[in-house]
Residue frames as qw, qx, qy, qz and C-alpha x, y, z in Angstrom:
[[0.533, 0.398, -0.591, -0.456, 85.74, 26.64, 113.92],
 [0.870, -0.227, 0.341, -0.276, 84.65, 22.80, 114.02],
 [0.040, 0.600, -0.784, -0.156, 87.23, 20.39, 113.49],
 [0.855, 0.050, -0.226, -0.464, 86.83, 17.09, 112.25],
 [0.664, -0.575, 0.472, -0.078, 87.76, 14.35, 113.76],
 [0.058, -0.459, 0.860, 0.216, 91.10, 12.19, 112.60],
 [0.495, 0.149, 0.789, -0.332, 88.60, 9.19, 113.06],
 [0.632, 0.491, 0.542, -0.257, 86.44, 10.30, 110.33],
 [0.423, 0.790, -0.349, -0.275, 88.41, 11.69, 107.91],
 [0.265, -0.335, 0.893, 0.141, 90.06, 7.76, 108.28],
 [0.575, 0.433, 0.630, -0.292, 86.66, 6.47, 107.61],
 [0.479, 0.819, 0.027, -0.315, 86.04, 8.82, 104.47],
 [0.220, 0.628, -0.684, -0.297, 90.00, 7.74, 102.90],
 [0.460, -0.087, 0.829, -0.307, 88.53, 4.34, 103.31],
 [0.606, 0.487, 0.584, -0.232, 85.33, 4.36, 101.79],
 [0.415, 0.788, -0.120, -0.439, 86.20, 6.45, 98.94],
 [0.062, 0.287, -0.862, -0.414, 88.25, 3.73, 96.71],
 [0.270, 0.262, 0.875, -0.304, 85.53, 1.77, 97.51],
 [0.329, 0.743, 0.344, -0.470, 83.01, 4.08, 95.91],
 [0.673, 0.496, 0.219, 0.503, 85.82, 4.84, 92.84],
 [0.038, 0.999, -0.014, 0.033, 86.97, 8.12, 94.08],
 [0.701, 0.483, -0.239, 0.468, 90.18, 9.06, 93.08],
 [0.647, -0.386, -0.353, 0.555, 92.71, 10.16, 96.33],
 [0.255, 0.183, -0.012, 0.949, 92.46, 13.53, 95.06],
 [0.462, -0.631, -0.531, -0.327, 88.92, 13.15, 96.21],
 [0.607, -0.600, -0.430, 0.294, 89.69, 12.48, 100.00],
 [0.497, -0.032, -0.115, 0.860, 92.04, 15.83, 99.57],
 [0.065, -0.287, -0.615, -0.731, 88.81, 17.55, 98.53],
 [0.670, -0.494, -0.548, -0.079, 86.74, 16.23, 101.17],
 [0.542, -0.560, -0.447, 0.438, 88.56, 17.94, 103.74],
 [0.039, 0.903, 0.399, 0.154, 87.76, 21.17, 104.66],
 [0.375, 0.659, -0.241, 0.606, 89.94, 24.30, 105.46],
 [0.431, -0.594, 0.438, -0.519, 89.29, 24.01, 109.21],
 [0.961, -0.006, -0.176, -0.213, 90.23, 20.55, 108.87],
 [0.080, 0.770, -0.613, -0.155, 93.62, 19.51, 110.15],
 [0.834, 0.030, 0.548, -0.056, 93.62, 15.96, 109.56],
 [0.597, 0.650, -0.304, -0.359, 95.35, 15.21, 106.00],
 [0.939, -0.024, 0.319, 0.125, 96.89, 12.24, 104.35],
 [0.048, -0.732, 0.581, 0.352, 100.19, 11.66, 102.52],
 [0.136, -0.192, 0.938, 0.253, 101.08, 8.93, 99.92],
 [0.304, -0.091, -0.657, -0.684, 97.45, 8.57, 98.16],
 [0.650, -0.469, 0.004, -0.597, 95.77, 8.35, 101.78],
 [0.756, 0.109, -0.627, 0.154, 98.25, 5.66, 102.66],
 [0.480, -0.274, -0.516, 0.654, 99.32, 6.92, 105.66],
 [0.176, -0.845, -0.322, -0.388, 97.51, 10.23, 108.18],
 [0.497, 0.082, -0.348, 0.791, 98.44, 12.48, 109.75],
 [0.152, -0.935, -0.259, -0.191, 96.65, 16.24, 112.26],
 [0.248, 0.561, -0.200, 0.764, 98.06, 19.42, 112.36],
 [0.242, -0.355, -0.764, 0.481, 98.04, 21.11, 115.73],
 [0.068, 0.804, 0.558, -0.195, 95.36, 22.99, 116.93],
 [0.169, -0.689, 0.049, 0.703, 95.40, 26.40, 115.84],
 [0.187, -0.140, 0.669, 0.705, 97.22, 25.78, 112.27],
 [0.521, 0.534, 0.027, -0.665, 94.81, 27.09, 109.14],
 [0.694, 0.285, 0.627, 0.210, 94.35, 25.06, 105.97],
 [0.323, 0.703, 0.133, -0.619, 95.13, 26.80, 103.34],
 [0.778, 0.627, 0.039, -0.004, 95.04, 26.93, 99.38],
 [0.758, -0.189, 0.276, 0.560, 98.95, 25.95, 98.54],
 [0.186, 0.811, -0.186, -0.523, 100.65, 28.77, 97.10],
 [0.048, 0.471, -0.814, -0.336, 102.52, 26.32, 94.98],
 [0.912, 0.065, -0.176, -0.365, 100.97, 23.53, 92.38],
 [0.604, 0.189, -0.712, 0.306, 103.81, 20.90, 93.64],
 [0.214, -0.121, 0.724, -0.645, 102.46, 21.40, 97.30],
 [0.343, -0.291, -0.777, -0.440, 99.70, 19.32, 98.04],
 [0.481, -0.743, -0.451, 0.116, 98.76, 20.26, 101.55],
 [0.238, 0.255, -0.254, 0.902, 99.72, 23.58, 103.19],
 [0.186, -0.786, -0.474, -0.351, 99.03, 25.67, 106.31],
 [0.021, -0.743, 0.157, -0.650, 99.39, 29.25, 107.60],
 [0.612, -0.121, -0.579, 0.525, 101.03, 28.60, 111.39],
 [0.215, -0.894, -0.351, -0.177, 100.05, 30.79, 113.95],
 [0.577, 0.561, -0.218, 0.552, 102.60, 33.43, 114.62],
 [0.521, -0.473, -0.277, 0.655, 104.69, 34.68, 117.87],
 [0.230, -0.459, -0.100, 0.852, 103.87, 38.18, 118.67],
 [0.449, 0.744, 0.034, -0.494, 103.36, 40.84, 115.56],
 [0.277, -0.208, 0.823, 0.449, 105.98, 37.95, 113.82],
 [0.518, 0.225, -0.503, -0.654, 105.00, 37.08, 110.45],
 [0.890, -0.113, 0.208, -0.390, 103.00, 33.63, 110.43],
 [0.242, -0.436, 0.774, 0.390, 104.70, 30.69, 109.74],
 [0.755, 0.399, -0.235, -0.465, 103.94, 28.33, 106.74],
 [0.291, -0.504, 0.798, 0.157, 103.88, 24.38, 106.43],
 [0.514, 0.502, -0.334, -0.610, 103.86, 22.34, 103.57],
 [0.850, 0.113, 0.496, -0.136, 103.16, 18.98, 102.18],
 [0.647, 0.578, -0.430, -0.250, 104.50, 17.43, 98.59],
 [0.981, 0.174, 0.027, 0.082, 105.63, 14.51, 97.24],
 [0.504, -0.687, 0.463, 0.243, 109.70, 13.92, 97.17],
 [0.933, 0.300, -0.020, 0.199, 112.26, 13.04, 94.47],
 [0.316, 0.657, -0.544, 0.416, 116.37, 12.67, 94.74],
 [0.658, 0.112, -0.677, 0.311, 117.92, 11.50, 97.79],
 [0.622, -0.684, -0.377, 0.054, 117.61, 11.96, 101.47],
 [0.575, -0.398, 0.034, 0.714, 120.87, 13.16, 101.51],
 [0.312, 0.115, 0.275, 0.902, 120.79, 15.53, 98.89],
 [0.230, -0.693, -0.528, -0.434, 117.36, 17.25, 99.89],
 [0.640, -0.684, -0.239, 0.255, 119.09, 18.09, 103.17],
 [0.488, -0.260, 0.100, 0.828, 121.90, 19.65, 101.68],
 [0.005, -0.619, -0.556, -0.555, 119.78, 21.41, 99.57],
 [0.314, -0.743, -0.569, -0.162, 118.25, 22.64, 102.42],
 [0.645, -0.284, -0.028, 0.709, 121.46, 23.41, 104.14],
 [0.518, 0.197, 0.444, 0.704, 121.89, 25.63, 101.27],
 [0.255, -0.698, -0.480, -0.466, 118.42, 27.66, 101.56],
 [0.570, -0.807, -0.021, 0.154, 120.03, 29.05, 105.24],
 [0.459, 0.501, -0.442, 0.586, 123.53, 31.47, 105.54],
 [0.584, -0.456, -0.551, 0.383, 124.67, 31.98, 108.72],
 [0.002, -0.989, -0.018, -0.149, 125.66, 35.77, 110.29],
 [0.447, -0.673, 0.439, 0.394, 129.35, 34.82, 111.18],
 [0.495, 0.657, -0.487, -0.294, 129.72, 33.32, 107.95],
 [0.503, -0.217, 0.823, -0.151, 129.99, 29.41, 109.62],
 [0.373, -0.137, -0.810, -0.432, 128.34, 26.30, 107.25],
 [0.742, -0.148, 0.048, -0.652, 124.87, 25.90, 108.02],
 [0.821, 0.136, -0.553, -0.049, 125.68, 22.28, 108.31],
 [0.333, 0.040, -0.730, 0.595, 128.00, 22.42, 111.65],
 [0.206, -0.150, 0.567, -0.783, 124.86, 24.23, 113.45],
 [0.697, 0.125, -0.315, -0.632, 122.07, 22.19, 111.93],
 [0.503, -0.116, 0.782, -0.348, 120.48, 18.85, 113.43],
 [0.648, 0.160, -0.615, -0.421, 119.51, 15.92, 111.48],
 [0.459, -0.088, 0.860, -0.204, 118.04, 12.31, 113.37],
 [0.546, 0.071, -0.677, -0.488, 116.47, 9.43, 111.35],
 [0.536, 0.019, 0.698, -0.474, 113.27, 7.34, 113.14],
 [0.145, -0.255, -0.938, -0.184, 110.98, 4.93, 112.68],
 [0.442, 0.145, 0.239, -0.852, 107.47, 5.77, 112.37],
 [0.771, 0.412, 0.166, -0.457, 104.43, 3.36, 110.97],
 [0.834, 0.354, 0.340, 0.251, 106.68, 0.98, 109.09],
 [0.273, 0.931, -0.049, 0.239, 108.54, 4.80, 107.64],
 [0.575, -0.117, -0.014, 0.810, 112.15, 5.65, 108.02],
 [0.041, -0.939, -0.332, -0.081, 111.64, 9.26, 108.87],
 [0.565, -0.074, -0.083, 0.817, 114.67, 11.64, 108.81],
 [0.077, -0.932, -0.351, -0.046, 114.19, 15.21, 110.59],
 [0.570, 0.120, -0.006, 0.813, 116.27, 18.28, 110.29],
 [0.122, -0.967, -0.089, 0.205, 116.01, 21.79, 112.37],
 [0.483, 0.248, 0.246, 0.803, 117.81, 24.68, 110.51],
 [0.032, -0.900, -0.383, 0.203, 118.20, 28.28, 111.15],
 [0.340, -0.210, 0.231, 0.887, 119.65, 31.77, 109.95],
 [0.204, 0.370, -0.245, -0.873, 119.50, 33.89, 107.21],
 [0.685, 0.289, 0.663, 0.089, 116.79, 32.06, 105.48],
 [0.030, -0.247, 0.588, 0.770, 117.45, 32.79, 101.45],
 [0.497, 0.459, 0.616, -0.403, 113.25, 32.81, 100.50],
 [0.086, 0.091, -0.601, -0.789, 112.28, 32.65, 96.80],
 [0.538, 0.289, 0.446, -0.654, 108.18, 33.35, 96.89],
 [0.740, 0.324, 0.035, -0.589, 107.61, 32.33, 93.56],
 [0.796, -0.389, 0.448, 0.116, 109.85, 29.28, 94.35],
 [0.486, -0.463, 0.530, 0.518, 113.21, 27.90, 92.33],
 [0.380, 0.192, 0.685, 0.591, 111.57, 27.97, 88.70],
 [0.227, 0.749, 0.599, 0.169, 109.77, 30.98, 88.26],
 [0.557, 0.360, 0.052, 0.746, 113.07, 33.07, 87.99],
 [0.058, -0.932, -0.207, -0.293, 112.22, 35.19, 90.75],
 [0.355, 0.601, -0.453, 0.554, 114.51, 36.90, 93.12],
 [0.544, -0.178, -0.730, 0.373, 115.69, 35.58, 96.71],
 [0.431, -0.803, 0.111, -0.395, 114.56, 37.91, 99.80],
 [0.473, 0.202, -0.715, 0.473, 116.83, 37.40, 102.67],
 [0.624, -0.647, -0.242, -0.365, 114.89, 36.93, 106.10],
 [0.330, 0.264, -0.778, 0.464, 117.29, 36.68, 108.97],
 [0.331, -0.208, 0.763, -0.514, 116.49, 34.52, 111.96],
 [0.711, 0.225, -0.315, -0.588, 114.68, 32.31, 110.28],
 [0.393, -0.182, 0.877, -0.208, 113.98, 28.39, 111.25],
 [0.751, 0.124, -0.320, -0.564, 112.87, 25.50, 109.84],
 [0.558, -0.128, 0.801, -0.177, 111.72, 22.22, 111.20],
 [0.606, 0.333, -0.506, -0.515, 111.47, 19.80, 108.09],
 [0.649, -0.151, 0.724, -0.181, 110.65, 15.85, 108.02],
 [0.523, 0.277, -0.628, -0.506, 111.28, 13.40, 104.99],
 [0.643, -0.031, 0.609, -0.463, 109.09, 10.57, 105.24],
 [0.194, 0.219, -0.883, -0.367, 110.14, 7.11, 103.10],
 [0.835, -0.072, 0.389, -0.381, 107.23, 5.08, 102.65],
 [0.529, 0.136, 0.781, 0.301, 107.50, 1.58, 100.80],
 [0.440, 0.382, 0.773, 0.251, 105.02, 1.94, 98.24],
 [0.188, 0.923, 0.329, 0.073, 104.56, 5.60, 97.80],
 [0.374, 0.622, -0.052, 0.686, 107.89, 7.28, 97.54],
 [0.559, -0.198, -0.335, 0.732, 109.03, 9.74, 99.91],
 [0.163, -0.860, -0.466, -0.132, 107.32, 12.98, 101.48],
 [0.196, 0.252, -0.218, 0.922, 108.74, 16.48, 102.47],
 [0.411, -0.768, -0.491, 0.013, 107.02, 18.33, 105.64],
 [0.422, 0.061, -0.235, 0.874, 108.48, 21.76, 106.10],
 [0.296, -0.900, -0.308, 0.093, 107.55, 24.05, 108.67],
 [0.413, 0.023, -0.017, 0.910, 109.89, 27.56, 108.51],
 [0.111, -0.920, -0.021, -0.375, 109.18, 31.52, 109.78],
 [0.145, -0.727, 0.492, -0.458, 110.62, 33.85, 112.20],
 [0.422, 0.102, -0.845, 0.312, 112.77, 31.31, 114.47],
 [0.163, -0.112, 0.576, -0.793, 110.40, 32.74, 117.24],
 [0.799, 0.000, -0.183, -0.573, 107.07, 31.24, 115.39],
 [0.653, 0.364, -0.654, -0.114, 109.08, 28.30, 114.95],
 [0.066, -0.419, 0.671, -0.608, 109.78, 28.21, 118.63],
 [0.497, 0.127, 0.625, -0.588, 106.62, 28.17, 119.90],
 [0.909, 0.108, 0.034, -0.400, 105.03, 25.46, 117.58],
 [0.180, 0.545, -0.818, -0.031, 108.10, 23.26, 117.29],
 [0.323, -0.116, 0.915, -0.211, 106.53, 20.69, 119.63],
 [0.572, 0.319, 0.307, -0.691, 103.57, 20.75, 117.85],
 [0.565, 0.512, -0.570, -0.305, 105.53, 20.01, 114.48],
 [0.168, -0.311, 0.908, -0.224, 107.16, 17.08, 116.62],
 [0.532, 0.120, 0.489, -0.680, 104.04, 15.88, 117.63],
 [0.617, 0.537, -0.032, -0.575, 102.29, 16.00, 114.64],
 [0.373, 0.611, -0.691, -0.102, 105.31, 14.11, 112.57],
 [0.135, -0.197, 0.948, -0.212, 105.42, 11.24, 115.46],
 [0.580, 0.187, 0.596, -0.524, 101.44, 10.70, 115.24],
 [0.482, 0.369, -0.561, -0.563, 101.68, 9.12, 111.46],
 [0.509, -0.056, 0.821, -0.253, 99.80, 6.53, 111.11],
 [0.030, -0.105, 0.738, 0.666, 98.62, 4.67, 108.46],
 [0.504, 0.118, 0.042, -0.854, 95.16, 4.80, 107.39],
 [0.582, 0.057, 0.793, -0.171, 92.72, 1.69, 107.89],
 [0.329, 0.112, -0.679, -0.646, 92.67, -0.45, 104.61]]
């Protein structure tokens, strides 16, 4: 598949106010073998790593999503993009919440949380694992939970100034999770804001 380059898909979130396109344009503009994608109305960019798939969000509150290449005959994993509301703190416990453990411990005492600086961004990341408590047709469409044990997730809220605050979760089998973790890293540290 041919990837585009980060470069041009800066160019193209550029020109396109210019021109009048709206920011759902530049989201538009990039293809499914693209991994390049923007966050905050093209304010700031970001590229998946290699490998990762673009796909159609399963959910109309995601705005970017893609299909993680999986470890072994593991399911794939799956990470996601969307806008943020509530607190930093309470989106983490939340999350807390969305993991039991198998001794019966709080997901909280084995769970990691750090807050950085990225691009001007207060960035606060959080690795979680266990029983994950999945709801496919997510928290308002009154289906029922699956329980997945061993399950991980590597998640990043990202504060900007002027656009509000961003979710980036990446979660499957803890073993997918494993073996793209750095990638998520990566990916998260290389934000950058997009040339005005």
């Amino acid at each position: 598949m041919r990837c585009v380059p980060l470069t041009l898909v800066r160019l193209i979130v550029a020109i396109l106010p210019l021109v009048g396109a709206a920011p759902a344009v530049a989201q538009a503009v990039v293809a499914e073998d693209v991994r390049a994608f923007s966050i905050g109305g093209g304010s700031f960019l970001l590229e998946a790593p290699a490998g990762w798939k673009r796909v159609q969000p399963k959910s109309g509150i995601v705005e970017t999503e893609f299909s993680v290449p999986s470890a072994g005959d593991l399911p794939p994993g799956r990470m996601t993009v969307m806008g943020a509301g509530g607190s930093v703190q309470a989106n983490v416990e939340r999350w807390y919440g969305q993991f039991a453990q198998p001794d019966g411990s709080a997901t909280k005492d084995k769970a990691t949380t750090k807050a950085i600086k990225l691009a001007g961004s207060t960035v606060t990341m959080v690795d979680v694992s266990g029983t994950y408590k999945d709801m496919p047709g997510g928290p308002f469409a009154g289906g029922k939970t699956i329980e997945r044990p061993d399950y991980r997730m590597l998640a990043a809220i990202i504060e900007t100034a002027e656009s509000g605050s961003f979710f980036l979760k990446f979660y499957g089998p803890a073993a997918t999770v494993a073996k793209e973790a750095d990638g998520f890293r990566k990916m998260v540290e290389g934000l950058v804001p997009a040339a005005k």
